[in-house]
C-alpha positions in Angstrom: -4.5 -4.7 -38.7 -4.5 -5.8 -42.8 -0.4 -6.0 -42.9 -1.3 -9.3 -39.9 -0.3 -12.6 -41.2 -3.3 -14.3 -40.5 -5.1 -11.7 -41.8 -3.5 -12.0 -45.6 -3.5 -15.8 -45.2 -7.6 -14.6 -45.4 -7.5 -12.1 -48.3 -5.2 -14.6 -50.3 -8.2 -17.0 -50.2 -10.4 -14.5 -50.9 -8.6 -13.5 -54.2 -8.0 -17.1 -54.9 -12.2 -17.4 -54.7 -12.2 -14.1 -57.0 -9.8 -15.6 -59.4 -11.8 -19.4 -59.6 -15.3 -17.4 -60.5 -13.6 -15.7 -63.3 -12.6 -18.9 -64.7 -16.1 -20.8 -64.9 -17.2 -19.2 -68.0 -15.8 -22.2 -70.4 -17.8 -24.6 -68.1 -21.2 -25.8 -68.4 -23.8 -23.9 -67.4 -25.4 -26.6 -64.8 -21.6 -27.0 -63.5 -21.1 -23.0 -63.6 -24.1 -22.6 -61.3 -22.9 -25.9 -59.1 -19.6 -24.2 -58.7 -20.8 -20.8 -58.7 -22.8 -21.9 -55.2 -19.8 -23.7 -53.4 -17.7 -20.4 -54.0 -20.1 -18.4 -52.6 -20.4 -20.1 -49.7 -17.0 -20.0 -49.6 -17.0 -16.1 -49.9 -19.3 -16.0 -47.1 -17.5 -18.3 -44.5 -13.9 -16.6 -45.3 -15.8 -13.4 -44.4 -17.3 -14.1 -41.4 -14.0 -15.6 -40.6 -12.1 -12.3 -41.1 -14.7 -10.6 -39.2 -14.5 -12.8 -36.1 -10.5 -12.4 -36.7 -10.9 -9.3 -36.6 -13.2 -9.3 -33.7 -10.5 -11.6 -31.7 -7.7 -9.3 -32.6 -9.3 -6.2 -31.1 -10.5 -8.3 -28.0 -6.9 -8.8 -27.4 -5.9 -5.6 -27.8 -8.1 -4.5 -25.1 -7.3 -7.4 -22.8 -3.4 -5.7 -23.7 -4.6 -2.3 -22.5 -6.2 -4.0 -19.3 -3.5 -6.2 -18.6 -1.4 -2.9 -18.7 -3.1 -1.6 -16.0 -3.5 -4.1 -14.0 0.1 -4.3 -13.4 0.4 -0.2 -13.1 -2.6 -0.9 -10.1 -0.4 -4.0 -9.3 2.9 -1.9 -9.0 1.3 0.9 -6.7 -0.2 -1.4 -4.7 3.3 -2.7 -4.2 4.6 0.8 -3.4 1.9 1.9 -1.1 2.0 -1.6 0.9 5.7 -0.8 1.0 5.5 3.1 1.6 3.1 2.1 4.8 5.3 -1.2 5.4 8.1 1.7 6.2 5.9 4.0 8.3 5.0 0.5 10.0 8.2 -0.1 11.2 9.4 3.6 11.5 6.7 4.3 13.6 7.2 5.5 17.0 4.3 3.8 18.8 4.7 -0.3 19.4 2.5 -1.7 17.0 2.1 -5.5 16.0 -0.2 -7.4 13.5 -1.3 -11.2 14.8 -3.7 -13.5 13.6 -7.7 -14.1 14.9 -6.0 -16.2 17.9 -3.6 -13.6 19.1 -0.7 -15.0 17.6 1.7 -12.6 16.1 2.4 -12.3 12.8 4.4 -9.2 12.3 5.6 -6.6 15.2 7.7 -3.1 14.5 11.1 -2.6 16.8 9.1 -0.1 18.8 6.4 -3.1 20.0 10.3 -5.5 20.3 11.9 -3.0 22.0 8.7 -2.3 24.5 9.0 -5.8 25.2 12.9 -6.0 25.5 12.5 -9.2 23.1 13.9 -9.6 19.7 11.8 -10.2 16.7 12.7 -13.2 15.9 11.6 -14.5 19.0 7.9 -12.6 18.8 6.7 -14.5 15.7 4.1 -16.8 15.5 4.2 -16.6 19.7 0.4 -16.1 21.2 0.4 -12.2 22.5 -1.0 -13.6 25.6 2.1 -14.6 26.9 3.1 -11.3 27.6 -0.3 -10.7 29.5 -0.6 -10.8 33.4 -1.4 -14.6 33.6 -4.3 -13.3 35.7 -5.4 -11.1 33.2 -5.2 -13.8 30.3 -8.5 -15.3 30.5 -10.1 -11.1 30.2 -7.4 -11.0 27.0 -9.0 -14.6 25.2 -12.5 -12.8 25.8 -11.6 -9.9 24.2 -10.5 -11.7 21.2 -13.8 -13.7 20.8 -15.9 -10.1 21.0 -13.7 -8.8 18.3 -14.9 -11.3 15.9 -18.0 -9.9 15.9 -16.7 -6.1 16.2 -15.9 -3.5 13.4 -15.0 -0.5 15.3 -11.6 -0.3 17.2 -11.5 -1.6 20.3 -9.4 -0.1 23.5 -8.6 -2.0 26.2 -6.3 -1.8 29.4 -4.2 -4.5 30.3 -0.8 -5.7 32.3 2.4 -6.7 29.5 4.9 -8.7 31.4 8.3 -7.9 28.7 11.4 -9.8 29.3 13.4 -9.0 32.2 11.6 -5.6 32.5 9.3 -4.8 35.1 5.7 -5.1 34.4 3.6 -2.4 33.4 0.0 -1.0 32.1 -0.6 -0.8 28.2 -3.5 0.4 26.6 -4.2 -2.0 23.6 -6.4 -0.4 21.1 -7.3 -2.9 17.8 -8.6 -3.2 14.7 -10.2 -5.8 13.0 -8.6 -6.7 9.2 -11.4 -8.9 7.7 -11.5 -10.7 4.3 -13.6 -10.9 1.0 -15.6 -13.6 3.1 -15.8 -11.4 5.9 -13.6 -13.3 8.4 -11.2 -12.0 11.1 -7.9 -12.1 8.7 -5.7 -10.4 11.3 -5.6 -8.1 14.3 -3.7 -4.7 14.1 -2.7 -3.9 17.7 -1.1 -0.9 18.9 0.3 -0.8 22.7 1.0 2.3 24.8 2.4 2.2 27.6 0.2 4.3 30.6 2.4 3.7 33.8 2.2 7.4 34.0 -1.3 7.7 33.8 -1.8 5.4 36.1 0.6 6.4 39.0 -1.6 9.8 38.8 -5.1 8.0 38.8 -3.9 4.8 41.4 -4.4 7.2 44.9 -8.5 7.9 43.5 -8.6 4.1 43.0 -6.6 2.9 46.4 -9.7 5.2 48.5 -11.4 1.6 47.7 -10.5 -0.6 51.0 -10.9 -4.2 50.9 -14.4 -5.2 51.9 -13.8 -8.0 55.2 -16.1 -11.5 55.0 -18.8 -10.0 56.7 -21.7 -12.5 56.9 -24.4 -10.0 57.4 -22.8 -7.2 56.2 -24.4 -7.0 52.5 -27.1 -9.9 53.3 -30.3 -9.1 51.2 -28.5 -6.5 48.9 -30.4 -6.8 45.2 -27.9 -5.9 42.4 -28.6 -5.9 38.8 -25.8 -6.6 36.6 -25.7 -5.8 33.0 -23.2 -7.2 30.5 -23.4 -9.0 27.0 -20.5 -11.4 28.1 -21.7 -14.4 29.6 -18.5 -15.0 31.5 -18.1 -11.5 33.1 -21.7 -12.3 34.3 -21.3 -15.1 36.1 -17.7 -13.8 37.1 -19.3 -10.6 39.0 -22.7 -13.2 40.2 -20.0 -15.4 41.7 -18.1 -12.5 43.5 -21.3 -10.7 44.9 -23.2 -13.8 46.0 -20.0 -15.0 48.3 -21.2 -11.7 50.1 -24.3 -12.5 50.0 -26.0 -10.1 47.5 -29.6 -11.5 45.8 -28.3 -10.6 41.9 -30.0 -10.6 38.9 -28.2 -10.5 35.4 -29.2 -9.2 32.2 -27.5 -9.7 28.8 -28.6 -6.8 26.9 -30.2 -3.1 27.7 -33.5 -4.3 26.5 -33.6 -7.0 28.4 -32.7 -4.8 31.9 -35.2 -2.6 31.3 -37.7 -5.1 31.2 -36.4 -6.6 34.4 -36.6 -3.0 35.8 -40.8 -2.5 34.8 -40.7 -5.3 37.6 -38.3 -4.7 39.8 -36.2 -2.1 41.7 -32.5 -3.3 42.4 -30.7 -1.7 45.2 -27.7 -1.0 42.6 -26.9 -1.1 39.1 -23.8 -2.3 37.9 -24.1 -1.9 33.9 -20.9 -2.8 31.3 -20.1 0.1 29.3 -19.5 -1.1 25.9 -22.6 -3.6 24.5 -23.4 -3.7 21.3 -26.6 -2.3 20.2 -27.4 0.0 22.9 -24.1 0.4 25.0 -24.3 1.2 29.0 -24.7 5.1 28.0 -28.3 4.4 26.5 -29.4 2.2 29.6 -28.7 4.9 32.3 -30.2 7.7 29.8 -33.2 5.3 30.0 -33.1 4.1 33.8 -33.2 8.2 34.5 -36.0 8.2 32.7 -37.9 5.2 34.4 -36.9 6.7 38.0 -38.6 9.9 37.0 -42.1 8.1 36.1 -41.8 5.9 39.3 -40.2 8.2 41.5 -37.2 6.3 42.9 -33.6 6.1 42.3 -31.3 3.2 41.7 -27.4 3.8 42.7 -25.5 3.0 39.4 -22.1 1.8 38.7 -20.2 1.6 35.1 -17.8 -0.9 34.5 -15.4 -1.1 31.6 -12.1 -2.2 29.9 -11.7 2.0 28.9 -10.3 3.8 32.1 -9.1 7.0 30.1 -12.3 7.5 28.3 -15.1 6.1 29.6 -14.5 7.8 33.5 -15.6 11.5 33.1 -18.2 10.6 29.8 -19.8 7.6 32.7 -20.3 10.2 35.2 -21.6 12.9 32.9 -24.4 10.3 31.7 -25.4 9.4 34.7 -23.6 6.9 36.7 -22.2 7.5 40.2 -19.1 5.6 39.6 -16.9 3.7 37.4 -14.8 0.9 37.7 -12.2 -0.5 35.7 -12.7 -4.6 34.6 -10.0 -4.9 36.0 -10.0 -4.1 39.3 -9.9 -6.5 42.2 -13.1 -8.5 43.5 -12.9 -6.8 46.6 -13.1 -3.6 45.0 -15.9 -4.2 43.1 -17.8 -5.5 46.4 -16.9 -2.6 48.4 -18.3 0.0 45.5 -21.8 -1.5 45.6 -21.5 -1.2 49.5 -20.9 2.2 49.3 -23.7 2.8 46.8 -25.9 1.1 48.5 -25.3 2.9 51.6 -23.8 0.0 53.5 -20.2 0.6 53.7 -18.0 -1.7 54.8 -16.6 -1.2 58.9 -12.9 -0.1 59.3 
């Protein structure tokens, strides 16, 4: 650090100062000690000046070291974006990246080629587009829940690719969130689950359509469960055109408060709520009908067909129904729960 410029530039002076004090001793003595007083103030600023010199230069060093680093961090970062980038668009299941509205941003060949679309065409166009128009509105609904969701969410839905015929995916995404904490993006992975379902369609199809009866369901009282204000008043429309008395409840808390009061004929209870999800509610309804000695008929419905069906049944629901499903199916479940199944 002493062979630095700057830092002979300081010991220079410093001799310079050195070489002026020798030289006072043919001066006066009142100018000697006048002098003697400016050079050593002298001595002293030149020093602290070295020091904080000194000081700087090690700063910078350090900053150098850091700097250094930071672009080693900066260069992996670069390779693992682009190692995953790779597995991204190698990988074998159709995956695409849009933003907080559904609009995509990035899509592999896989997701283009599920699709029969090219890539080009894909970006910045709303996912939706691809969705059963009838299932769009269920689609928007699940975008608004993710915004307040962490965990991954799976959902089952009808794709509509180009000049293909339609089939059933199971969407299953993850929230990307920034330093502020908003939705940044949505990572989407689609599988396609025709199979599936052309094995599970003849349990569903037992469901006939339930006929306008007028008198048929008259009286029924159904309590529906579900944190989505929409699929409330969806399911209240559908059961009151039969005329079923129903009572809605946003939350498990609030249900079981309704049900210290009051004994529905059915319950029909969404699956996945936050804070205490459909499982805890039937664990605790079980519970309420062995204090009061009765039983309410119970129905789960949710957006997970594949998981939620067997895990429903074992927690204590007699059925299970998909989101999804037609109105009339919905209608002719709580018949049949209720014990007031619909004529052939």
């Amino acid at each position: 650090m002493s062979d630095h410029p700057s830092i002979q530039h300081i010991q220079n002076i410093s001799q310079q100062i050195a070489f002026l004090q020798n030289c006072m001793a043919d001066l006066p003595l009142q100018q000697q000690e006048q002098i003697r007083g400016i050079l050593e103030t002298m001595v002293t600023a030149v020093s602290n000046l070295q020091l904080s010199y000194e000081e700087m230069l090690s700063i910078l060093e350090a900053s150098e070291i850091v700097e250094e680093k930071l672009l080693t961090q900066h260069q992996q970062t670069v390779t693992a974006y682009q190692h995953y980038y790779n597995l991204f668009q190698c990988s074998p299941i159709a995956s695409c990246v849009t933003d907080a509205n559904g609009l995509i941003i990035e899509a592999n060949p896989t997701f283009c080629q599920l699709l029969n679309i090219s890539p080009c065409y894909l970006m910045g166009k709303p996912l939706a587009v691809y969705i059963a128009p009838a299932q769009r509105p269920h689609f928007r609904t699940l975008l608004n829940r993710l915004v307040q969701m962490s965990r991954v969410q799976t959902c089952e839905i009808e794709l509509y690719p180009r000049k293909k015929d339609p089939f059933i995916a199971q969407l299953k995404t993850m929230v990307v969130r920034n330093e502020l904490d908003k939705v940044e993006a949505l990572w989407i992975s689609v599988h396609d689950i025709s199979h599936y379902k052309q094995t599970v369609t003849p349990n569903l199809s037992t469901f006939s359509t339930v006929p306008q009866l007028p008198h048929a369901l008259d009286g029924l009282q159904v309590l529906v469960v579900d944190d989505e204000a929409d699929a409330r008043e969806f399911i209240t429309a559908v059961l009151e055109s039969q005329g079923i008395n129903v009572t809605t409840a946003d939350s498990t808390v609030e249900a079981l408060d309704l049900l210290e009061h009051f004994r529905p004929d059915v319950l029909v209870s969404d699956i996945r709520m936050p804070d205490q999800d459909g499982y805890s509610l039937i664990k605790k309804v079980r519970e309420l009908e062995a204090e009061k000695g009765w039983h309410i008929p119970a129905a789960a419905l949710t957006s997970y067909l594949v998981e939620d069906r067997e895990k429903a049944r074992s927690a204590g629901f007699e059925s299970h129904l998909h989101k999804l499903a037609q109105p009339s199916e919905l209608v002719d479940l709580i018949a049949r729960l209720a014990g007031r199944k619909s004529p052939d």
